[in-house]
N, C-alpha and C positions, 0 to 999 in steps of 0.2 A: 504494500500500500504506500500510498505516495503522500507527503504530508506537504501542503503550502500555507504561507501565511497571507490575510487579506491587512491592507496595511491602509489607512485614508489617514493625512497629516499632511500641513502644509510649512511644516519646521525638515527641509531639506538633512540638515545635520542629525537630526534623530530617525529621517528617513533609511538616512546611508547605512550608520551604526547597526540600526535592527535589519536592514539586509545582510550587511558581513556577519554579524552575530549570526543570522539563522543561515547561513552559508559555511560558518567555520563549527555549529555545532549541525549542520550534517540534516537540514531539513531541504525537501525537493524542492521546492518551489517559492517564488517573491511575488505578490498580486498588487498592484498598487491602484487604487480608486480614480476614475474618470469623471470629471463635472467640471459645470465654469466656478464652480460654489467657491468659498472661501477656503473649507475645510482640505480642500487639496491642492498641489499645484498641476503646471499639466501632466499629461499625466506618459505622453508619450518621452517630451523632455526631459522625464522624470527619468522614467524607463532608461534611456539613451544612456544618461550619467552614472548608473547602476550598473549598466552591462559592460560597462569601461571598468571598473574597478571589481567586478567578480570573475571567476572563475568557471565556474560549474555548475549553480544554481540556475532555476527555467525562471524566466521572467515574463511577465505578460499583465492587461491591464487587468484590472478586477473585471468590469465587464468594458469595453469600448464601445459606443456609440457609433451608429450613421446614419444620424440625424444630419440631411443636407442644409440645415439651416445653420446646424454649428460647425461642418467640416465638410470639406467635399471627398467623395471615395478615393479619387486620385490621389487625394493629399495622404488619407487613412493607410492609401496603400503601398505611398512613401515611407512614410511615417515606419510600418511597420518591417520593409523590405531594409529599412536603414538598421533598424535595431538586427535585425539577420546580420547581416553586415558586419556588425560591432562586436554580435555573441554570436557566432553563427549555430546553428542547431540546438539554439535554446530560448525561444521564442514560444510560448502559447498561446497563441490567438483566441481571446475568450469577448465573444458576442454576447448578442440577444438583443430581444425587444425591448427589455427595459423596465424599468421600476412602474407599479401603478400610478396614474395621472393624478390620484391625490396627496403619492408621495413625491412623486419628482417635479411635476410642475413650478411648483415654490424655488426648487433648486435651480431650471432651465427657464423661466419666464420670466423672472427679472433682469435677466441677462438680452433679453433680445431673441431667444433660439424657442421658436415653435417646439411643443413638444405632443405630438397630434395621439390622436384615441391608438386602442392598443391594435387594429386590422390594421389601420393603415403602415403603423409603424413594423409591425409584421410583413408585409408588402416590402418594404423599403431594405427589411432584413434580407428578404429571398432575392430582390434582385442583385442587391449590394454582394450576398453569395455568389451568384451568376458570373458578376463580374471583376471580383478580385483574383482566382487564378489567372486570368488574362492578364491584368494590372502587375500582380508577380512576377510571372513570365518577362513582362517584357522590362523589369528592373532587372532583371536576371536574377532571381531567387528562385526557389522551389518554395512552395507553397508551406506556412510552416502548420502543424498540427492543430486545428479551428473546435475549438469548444463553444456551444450553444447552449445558455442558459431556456431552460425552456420547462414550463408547466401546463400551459393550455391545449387542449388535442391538435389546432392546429401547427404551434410553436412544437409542440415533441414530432409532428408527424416530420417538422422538418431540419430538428435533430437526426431523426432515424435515415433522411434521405443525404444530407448533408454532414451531418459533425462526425469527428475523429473523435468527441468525446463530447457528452451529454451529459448536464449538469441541472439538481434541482438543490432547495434551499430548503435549512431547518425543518428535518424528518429523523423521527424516529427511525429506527433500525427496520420495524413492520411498517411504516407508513415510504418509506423509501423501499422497502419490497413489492408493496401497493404500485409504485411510481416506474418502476423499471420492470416490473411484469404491462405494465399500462404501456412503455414506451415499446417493449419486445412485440406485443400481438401487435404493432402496425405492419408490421410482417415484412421491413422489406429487402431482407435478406443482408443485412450489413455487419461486421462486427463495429459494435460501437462501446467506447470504455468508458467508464461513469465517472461522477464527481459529485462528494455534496458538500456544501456551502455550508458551515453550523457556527455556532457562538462558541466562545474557549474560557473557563474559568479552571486556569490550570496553575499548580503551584508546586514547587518540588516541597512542600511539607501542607500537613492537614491547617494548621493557623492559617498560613498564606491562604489556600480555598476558604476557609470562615469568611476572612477578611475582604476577601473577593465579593462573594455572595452577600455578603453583608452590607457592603460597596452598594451594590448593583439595586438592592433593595431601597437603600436610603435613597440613592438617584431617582430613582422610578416612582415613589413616594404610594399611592396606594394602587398603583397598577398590578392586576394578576399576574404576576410571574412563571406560575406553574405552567404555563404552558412553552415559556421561551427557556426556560432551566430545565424542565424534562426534552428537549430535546437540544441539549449542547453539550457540549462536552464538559464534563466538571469531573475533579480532585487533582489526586497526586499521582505522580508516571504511573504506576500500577494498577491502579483505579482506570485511569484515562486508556493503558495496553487495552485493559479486559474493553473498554466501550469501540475503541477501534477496532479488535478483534469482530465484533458483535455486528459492527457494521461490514467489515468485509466476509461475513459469512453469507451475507443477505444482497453481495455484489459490487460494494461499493472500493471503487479501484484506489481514488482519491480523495482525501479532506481537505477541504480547502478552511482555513482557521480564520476565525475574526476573532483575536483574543480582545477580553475587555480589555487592557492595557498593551496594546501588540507591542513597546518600546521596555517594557520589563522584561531587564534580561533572565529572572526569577521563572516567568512565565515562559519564555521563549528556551529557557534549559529543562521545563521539565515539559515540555511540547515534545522537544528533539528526546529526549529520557524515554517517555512512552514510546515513541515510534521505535525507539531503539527494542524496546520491551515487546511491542506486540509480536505474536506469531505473524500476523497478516502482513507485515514489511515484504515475507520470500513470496506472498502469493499474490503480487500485481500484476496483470496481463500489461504486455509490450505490444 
């Protein structure tokens, strides 16, 4: 199983640091957030600076955008044929349609950038498919490995015909069995490798998790939690082996991590700790 971390910060310098940390303690993957918001910078520029100073680590955005209002596909397909370039063969191209219009809106309307209902923008995904191996091509790259966030029947039917790897968010171990048995009967004969997106409250000792959880409660003030704590990953490396085991029993290739603190290195050792722990590390399809 493959472990990445999801990373949104617009402090460069803590950016950097939590990449080399989770590159020098042995985690696959660097995700870093795409908006015009505050919260991030760009996010391709981002990218660019990071593959200059790693080694080995896959890099790619959290999810990137082709909203032609904010970027045009030629640019997206610079953008990303550059970063080949710089790390070659360690690019993840990770799409989708995008956040619901009552969550993203606020983040892409004040800025200028339409951000239109969820068909159309689905439209805009399948042709923007169509036409970046062509765009690759002719930067002279190979296409690098395209992961599609997708939960709607129509968005999975075009994971299943398009991604190298198919990704949903915040599921349970049986509720992500629910998701990839859903996404397998589209039937269309493809291998395709999986990903899920979850929350991390992880600590290499049981206080640090207290203190976490505790955290996360007083932030959120009387909002029900149970629903977003039962399906995240929570404790210490041992704890956290046995939940990843549990999930790649049920299919799941990769985690992709949004730690509550992704820049604690606390959290980010005992991240790479469990992954090191779990049996499902020898069992990731290639």
């Amino acid at each position: 199983m493959r472990i990445a971390l999801e990373v949104w910060s617009a402090r460069f310098d803590e950016v950097r640091a939590t990449c080399l940390r989770a590159e020098a303690l042995g985690l696959d993957g660097f995700y870093y957030g795409e908006s015009p918001h505050a919260l991030n910078l760009d996010c391709w520029t981002t990218l660019g600076a990071l593959a200059s100073i790693t080694e080995r680590i896959r890099l790619g955005p959290v999810i990137t955008n082709v909203l032609p209002t904010y970027r045009c596909l030629a640019l997206l397909a610079k953008q990303s044929a550059t970063l080949t370039a710089i790390a070659p063969d360690r690019l993840d191209f990770r799409t989708g349609a995008g956040a619901a219009i009552a969550f993203a809106r606020p983040w892409w309307e004040p800025f200028g950038i339409e951000y239109p209902p969820y068909d159309h923008r689905l439209d805009e995904l399948h042709a923007a498919l169509g036409l970046l191996p062509d765009l690759w091509a002719r930067s002279g790259v190979s296409a690098p490995p395209i992961t599609i966030a997708a939960t709607g029947r129509r968005a999975m039917r075009l994971a299943a015909e398009q991604a190298d790897i198919w990704e949903t968010s915040f599921a349970t171990p049986a509720e992500f069995g629910e998701r990839w048995a859903a996404l397998r009967a589209v039937g269309v004969g493809r291998d395709v490798r999986t990903s899920l997106e979850i929350d991390g409250f992880v600590s290499m000792t049981r206080d640090g998790v207290r203190r976490l959880t505790d955290q996360v409660r007083a932030e959120r003030g009387s909002e029900d939690l149970e629903a977003v704590l039962g399906r995240a990953l929570i404790g210490t490396p041992v704890e956290v082996a046995r939940q990843l085991d549990a999930l790649a029993n049920v299919g799941v290739d990769q985690v992709v991590v949004a730690l509550h603190d992704p820049h604690e290195p606390d959290a980010i050792e005992a991240l790479a700790s469990a992954r090191s722990a779990a049996r499902s590390q020898h069992r990731c399809r290639t």
